[in-house]
C-alpha positions as CSV (number, residue, x, y, z in Angstrom):
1,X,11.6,13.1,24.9
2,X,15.2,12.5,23.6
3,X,17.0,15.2,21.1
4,X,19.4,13.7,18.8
5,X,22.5,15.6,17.0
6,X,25.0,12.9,16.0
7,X,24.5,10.4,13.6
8,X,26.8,7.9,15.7
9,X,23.8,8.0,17.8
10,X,22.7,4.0,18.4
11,X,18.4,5.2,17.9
12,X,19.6,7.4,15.3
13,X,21.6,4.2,13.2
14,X,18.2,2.6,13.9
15,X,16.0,4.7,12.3
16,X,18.6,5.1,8.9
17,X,18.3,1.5,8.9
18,X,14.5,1.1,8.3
19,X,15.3,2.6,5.3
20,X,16.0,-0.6,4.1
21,X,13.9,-3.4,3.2
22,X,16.7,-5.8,4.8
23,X,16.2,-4.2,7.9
24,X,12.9,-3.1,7.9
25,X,11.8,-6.7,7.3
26,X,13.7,-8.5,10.1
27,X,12.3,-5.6,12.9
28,X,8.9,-5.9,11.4
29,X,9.0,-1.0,11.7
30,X,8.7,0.9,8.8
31,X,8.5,4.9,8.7
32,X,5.8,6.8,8.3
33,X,6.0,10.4,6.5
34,X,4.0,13.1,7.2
35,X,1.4,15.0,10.0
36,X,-1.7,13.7,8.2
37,X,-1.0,10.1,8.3
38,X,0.8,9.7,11.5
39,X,-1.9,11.4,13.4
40,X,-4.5,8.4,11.2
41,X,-2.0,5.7,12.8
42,X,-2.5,7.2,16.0
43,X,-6.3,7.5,16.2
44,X,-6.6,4.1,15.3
45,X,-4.5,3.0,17.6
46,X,-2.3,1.5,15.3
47,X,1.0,0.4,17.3
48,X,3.3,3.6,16.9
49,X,6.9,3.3,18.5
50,X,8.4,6.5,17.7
51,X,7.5,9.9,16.6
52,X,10.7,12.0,14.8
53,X,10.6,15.2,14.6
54,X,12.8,18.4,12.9
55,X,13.9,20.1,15.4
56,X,13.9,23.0,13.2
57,X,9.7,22.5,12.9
58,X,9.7,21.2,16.3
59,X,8.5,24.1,18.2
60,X,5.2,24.5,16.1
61,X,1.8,24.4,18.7
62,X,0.7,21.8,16.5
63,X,4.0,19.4,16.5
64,X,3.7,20.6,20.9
65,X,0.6,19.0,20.7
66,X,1.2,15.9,18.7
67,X,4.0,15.1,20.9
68,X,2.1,15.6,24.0
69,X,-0.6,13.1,22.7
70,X,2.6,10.9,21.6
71,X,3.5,11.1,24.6
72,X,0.4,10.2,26.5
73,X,0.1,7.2,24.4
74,X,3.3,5.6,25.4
75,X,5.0,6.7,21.8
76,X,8.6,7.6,22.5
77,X,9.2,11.3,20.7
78,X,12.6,11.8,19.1
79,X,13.7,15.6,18.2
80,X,16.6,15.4,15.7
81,X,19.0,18.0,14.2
82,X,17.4,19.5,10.9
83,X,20.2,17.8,8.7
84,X,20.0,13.9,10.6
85,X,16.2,14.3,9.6
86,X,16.5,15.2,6.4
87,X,18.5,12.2,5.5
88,X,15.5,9.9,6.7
89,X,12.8,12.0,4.8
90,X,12.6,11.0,1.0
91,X,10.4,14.1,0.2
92,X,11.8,17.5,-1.2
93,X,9.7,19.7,1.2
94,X,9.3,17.8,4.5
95,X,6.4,18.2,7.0
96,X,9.3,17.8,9.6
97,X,7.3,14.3,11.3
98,X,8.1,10.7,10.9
99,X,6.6,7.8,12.8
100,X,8.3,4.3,13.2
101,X,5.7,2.2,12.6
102,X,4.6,-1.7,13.3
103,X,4.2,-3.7,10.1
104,X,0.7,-5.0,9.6
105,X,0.8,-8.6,9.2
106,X,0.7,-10.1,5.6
107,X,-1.9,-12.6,5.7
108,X,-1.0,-15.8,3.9
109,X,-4.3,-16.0,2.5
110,X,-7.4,-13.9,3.0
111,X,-10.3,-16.1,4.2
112,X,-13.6,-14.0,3.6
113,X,-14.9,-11.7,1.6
114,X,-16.0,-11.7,-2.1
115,X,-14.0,-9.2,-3.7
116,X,-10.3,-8.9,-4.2
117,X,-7.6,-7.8,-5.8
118,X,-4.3,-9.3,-7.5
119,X,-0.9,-7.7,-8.3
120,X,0.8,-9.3,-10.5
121,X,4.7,-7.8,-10.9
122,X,3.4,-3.9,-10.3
123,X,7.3,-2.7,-9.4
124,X,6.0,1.3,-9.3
125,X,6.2,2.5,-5.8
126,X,3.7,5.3,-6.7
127,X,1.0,2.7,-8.2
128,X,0.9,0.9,-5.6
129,X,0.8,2.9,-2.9
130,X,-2.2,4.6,-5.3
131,X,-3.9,1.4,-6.1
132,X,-3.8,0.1,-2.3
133,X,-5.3,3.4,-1.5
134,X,-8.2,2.9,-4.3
135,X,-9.0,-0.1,-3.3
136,X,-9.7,1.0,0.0
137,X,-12.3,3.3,-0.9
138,X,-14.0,1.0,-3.3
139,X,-14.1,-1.5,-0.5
140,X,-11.7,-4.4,-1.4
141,X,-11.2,-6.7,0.7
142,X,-8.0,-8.3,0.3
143,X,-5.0,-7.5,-2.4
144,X,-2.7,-10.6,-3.0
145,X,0.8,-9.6,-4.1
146,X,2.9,-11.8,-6.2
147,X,6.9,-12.1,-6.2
148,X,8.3,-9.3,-8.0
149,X,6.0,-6.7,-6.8
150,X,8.0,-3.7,-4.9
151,X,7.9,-4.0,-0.9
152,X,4.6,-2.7,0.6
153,X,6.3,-0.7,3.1
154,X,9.1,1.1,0.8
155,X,8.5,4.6,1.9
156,X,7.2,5.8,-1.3
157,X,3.8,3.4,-1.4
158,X,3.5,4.3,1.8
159,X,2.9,7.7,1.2
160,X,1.0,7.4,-1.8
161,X,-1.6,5.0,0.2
162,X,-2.4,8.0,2.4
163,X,-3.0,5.8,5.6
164,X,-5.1,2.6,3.4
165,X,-1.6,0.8,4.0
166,X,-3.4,0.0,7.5
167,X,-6.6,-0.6,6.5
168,X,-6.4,-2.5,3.8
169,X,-5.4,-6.4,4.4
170,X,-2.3,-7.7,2.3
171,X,-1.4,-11.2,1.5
172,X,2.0,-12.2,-0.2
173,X,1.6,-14.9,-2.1
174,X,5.4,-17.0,-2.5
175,X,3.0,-19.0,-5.2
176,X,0.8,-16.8,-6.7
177,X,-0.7,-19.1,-9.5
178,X,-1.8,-21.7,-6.8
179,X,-3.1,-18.6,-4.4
180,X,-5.1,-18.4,-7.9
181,X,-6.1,-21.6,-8.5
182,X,-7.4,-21.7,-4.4
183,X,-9.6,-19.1,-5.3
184,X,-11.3,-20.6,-8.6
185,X,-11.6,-24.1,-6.4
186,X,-13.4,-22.2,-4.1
187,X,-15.9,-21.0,-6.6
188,X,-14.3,-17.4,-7.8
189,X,-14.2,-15.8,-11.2
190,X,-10.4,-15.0,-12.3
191,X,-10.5,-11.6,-14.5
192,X,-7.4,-10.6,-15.9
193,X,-7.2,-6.6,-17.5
194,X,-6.1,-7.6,-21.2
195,X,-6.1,-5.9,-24.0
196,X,-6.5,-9.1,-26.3
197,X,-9.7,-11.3,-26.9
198,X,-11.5,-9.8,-24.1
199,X,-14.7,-8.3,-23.4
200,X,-15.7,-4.5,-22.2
201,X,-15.5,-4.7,-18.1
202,X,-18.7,-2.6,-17.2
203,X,-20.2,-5.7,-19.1
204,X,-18.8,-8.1,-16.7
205,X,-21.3,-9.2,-13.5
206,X,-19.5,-8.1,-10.5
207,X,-21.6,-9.0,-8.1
208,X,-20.1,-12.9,-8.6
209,X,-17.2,-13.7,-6.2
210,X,-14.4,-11.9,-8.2
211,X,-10.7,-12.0,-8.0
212,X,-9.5,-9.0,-10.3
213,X,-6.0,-9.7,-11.7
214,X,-4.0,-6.5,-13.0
215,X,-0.6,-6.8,-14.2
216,X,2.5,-4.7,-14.2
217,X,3.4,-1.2,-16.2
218,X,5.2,-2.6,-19.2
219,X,4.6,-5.9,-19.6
220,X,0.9,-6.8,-18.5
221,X,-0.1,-10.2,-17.2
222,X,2.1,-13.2,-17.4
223,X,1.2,-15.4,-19.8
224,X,1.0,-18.0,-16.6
225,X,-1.3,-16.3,-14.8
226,X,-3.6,-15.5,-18.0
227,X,-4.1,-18.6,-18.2
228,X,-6.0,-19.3,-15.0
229,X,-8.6,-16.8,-16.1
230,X,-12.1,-17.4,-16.2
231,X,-12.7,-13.7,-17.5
232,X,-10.6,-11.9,-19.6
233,X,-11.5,-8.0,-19.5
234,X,-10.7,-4.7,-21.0
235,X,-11.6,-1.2,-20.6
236,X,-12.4,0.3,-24.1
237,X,-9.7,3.0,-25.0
238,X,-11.5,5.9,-27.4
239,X,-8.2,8.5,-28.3
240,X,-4.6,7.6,-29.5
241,X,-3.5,6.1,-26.4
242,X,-2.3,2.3,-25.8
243,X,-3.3,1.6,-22.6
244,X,-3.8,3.3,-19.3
245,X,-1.5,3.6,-16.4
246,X,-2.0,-0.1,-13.7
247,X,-3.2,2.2,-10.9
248,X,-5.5,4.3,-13.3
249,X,-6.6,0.5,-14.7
250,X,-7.4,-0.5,-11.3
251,X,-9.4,2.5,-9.7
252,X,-11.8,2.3,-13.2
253,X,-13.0,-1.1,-12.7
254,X,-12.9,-1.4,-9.0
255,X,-15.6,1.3,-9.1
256,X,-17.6,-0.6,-11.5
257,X,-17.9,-3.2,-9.7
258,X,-18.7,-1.5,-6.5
259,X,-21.4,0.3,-8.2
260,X,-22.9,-2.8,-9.4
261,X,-22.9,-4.4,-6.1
262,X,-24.0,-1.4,-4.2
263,X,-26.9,-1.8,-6.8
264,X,-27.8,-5.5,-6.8
């Protein structure tokens, strides 16, 4: 167990720079905020390199404990001075417990399953981390992110996923049109969320090999990737509003469909 008061300190500089995406991309470690979800990294086994904790919080039974298990694990347990930890925490009222994580692998291309799931330009930290987590529990299995769609593991989706950042299998697709195009060649349906000449979405068979395209908050689905589609769905708005919210979008039909295949 190492206690840490000066921000000169070399593991100290390393931690501040994970909050970077330059960073945390070239070391492959992102942090992890909160009791909750590093104790779901943990009992999954998930590779964990560090536990941080306040040293201000650190003398709680239950942060004793969780560094004892840390510790029985082979995770190394960092104590740092109240003000060093606050500067690595991004929420107002902290836990007091960060975990420097392993980066699950982006696939380049998911190779089974029958549902999935493309982003196309979602930049909202919160809605993604919120869809990732929704597709989780509807059982998705695979969410393809296109350029332009913020970093997975920017501390703010991370959160927002609640733990389905590890459970739920991410490919980044440098060509997201031809990661398309793969998947109608190998015999899936391409349904883009549109507002325009499109058809109600519980109306839609979802049992059929499906990859469900939703765009980002302000500007929807490129007119590229529209294209491509095979199915062009909406979900039928009844008050004064335009539209709903990407992560609301995506947790609506994602259900549908799972409650037409846990049907079939």
């Amino acid at each position: 167990m190492k206690h840490i008061s000066s921000s000169q300190n070399e593991i100290y500089k390393g931690y501040k720079n994970l909050l970077t995406k330059k960073h945390r991309t070239q070391q492959g470690l992102f942090l992890i905020e909160g009791v909750r979800l590093v104790r779901h990294v943990m009992a999954r086994g998930w590779p964990l390199r560090d536990l941080i904790l306040d040293q201000r919080e650190a003398d709680r039974i239950e942060f004793i404990h969780l560094s004892q298990e840390a510790e029985s694990q082979g995770i190394n347990v960092t104590i740092l001075e109240g003000e060093l930890f606050e500067v690595l925490s991004e929420t107002v009222h902290s836990q007091g417990c960060l975990g420097v994580a392993e980066m699950p692998e982006l696939a380049p291309r998911p190779l089974e399953g029958s549902l999935f799931l493309a982003l196309d330009q979602v930049r909202d930290p919160g809605n993604l981390g919120t869809i990732l987590r929704t597709s989780d529990a509807a059982g998705v299995e695979g969410v393809l992110l296109s350029k332009g769609c913020v970093e997975p593991f920017n501390e703010k989706v991370v959160r927002s996923t609640m733990g389905s950042i590890f459970d739920v299998p991410l490919v980044q697709c440098p060509d997201f049109a031809q990661a398309l195009v793969d998947f109608r060649s190998k015999g899936f349906e391409i349904a883009v969320a549109v507002l325009e000449d499109s058809e109600d979405y519980a109306l839609y068979d979802w049992t059929k090999p499906t990859v469900l395209v939703i765009g980002n908050e302000a500007e929807g689905i490129s007119e590229e990737i529209q294209a491509l589609a095979t199915q062009r769905l909406r979900i039928p708005i009844r008050g004064g509003a335009e539209s709903l919210n990407a992560a609301i979008a995506a947790g609506v039909i994602l259900f549908e469909a799972t409650r037409q295949r846990r049907n079939s």
